[in-house]
MIZATOR-722479 format. One record per residue (C-alpha): x, y, z; residue number from 1; residue in three letters. Coordinates in steps of 0.02 Angstrom, whole numbers, plus 50000, padded with zeros to 5 digits. Example, Ala and Ser with C-alpha at 12.3 -4.5 7.8 and 13.67 -1.06 7.14 Angstrom:
// MIZATOR-722479
<site x="50615" y="49775" z="50390" n="1" res="ALA"/>
<site x="50684" y="49947" z="50357" n="2" res="SER"/>
This chain:
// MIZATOR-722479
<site x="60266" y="50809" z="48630" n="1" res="UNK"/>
<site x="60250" y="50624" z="48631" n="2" res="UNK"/>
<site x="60177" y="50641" z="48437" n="3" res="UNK"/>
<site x="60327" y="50730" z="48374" n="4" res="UNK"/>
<site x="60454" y="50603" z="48447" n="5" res="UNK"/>
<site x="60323" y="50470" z="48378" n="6" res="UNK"/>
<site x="60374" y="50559" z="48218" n="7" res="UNK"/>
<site x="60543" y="50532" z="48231" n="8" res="UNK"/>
<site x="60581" y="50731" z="48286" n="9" res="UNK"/>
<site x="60722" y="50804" z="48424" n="10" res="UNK"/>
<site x="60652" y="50897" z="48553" n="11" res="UNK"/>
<site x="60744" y="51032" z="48629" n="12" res="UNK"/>
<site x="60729" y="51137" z="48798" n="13" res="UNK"/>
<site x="60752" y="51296" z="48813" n="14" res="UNK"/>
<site x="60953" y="51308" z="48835" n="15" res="UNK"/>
<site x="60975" y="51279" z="48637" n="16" res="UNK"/>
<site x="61001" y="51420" z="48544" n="17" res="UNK"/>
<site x="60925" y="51467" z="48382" n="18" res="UNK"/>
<site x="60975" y="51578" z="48266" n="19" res="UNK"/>
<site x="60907" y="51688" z="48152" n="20" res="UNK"/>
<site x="60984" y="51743" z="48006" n="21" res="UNK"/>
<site x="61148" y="51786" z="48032" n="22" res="UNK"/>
<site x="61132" y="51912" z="48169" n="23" res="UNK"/>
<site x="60995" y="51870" z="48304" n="24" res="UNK"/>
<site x="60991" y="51728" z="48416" n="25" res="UNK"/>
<site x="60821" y="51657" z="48528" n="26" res="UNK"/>
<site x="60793" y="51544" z="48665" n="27" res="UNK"/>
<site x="60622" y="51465" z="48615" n="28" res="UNK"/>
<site x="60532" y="51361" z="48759" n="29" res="UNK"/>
<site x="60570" y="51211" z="48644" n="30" res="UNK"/>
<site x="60616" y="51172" z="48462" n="31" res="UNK"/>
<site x="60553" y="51005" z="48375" n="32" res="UNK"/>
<site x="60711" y="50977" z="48249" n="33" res="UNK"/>
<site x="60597" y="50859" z="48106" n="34" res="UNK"/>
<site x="60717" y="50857" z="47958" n="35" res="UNK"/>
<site x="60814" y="50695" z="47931" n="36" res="UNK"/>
<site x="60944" y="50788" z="47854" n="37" res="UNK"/>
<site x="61005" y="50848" z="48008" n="38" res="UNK"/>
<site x="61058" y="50654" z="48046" n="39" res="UNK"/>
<site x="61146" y="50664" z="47849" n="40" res="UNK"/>
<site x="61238" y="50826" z="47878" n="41" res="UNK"/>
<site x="61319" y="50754" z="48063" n="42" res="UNK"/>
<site x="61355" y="50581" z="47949" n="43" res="UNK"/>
<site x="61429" y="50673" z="47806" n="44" res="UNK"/>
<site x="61532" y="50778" z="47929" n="45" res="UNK"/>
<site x="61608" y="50644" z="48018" n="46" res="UNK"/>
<site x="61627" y="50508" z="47865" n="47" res="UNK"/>
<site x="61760" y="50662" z="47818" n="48" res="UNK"/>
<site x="61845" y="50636" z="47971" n="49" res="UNK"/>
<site x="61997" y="50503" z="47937" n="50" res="UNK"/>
<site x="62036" y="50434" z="48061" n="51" res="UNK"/>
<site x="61853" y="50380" z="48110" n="52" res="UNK"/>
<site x="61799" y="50205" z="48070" n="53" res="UNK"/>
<site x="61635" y="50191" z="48130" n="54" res="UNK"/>
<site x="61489" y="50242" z="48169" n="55" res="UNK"/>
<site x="61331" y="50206" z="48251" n="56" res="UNK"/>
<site x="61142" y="50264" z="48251" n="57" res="UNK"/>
<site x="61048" y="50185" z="48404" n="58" res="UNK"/>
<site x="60882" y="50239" z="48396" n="59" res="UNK"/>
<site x="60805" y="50277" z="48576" n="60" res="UNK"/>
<site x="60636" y="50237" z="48535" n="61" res="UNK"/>
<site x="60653" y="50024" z="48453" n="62" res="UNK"/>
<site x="60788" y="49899" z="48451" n="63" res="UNK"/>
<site x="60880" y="49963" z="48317" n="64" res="UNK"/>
<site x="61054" y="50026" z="48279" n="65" res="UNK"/>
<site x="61147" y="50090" z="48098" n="66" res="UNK"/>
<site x="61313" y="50059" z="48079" n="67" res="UNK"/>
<site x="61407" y="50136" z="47960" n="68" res="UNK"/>
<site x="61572" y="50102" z="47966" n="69" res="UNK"/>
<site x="61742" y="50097" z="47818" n="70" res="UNK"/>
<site x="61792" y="49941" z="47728" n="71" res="UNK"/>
<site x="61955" y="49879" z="47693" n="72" res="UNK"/>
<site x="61979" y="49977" z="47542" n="73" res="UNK"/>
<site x="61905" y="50148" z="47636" n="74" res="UNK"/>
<site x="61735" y="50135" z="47572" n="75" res="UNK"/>
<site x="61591" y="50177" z="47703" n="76" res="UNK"/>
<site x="61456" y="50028" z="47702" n="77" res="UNK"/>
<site x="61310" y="50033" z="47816" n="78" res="UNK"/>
<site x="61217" y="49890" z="47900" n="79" res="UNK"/>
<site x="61086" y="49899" z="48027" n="80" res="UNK"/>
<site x="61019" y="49776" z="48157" n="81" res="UNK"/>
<site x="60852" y="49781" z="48242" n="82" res="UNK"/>
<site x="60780" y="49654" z="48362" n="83" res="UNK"/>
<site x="60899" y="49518" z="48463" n="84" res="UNK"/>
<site x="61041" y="49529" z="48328" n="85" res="UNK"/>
<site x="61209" y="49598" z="48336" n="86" res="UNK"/>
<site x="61319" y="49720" z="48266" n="87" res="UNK"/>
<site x="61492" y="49680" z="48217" n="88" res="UNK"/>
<site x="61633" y="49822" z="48272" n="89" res="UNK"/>
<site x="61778" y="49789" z="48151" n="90" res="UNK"/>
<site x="61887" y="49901" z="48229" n="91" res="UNK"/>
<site x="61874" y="49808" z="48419" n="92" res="UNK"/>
<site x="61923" y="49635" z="48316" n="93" res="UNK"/>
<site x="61764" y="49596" z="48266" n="94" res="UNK"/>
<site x="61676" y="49631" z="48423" n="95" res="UNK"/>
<site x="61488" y="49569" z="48415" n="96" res="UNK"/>
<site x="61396" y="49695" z="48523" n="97" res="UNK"/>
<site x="61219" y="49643" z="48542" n="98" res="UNK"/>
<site x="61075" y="49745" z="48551" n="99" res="UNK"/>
<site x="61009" y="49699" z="48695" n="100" res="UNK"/>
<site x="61177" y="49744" z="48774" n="101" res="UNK"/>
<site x="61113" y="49920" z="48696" n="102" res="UNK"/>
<site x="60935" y="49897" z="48765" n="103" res="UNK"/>
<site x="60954" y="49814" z="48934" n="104" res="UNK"/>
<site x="60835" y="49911" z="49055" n="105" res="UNK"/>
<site x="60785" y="50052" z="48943" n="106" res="UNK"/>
<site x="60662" y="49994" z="48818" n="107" res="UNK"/>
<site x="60522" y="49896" z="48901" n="108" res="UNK"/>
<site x="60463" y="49745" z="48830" n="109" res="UNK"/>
């Protein structure tokens, strides 16, 4: 399993469900979820919720989070930090959370 996390893939155990069609429903032993456009259907989902401002992508694997957050005018931007920078959270007045804030005692060095 390490190669399909090296690969950027979800693993999960066996209390996911998985449907399919529209009528049956499995519990596999696991399920390596690959497609990146599981990642763009949750951001297009909540980019149409209003009241959100933000939101961020920390990957679990390098020092590096997405932000995508709404402008002044509305608009959705997105930056992303890697490394020792920081990521500004608009919404906390300009909050600089720093990534290794995020990474302290998980990644090793």
């Amino acid at each position: 399993m390490p190669t399909a996390r090296a690969f950027g893939c979800r693993l999960l155990g066996s209390d996911h469900k998985l449907q399919d069609g529209d009528h049956f429903y499995y519990y596999p032993d696991v399920q390596a979820l690959c497609d990146p456009t599981d990642r763009r259907e949750k951001l297009l989902v909540y980019r149409g919720i209003t009241s959100l401002l933000l939101y961020l992508i920390i990957a679990q694997d390098r020092c590096e989070v997405t932000v995508h957050f709404r402008d002044a005018a509305g608009s959705w931007q997105t930056r992303q930090a890697r490394g020792v920078d920081s990521v500004s959270i608009g919404c906390l007045a300009e909050y600089r959370l720093s990534l290794d804030a995020v990474y302290q005692a998980v990644l090793s060095a």
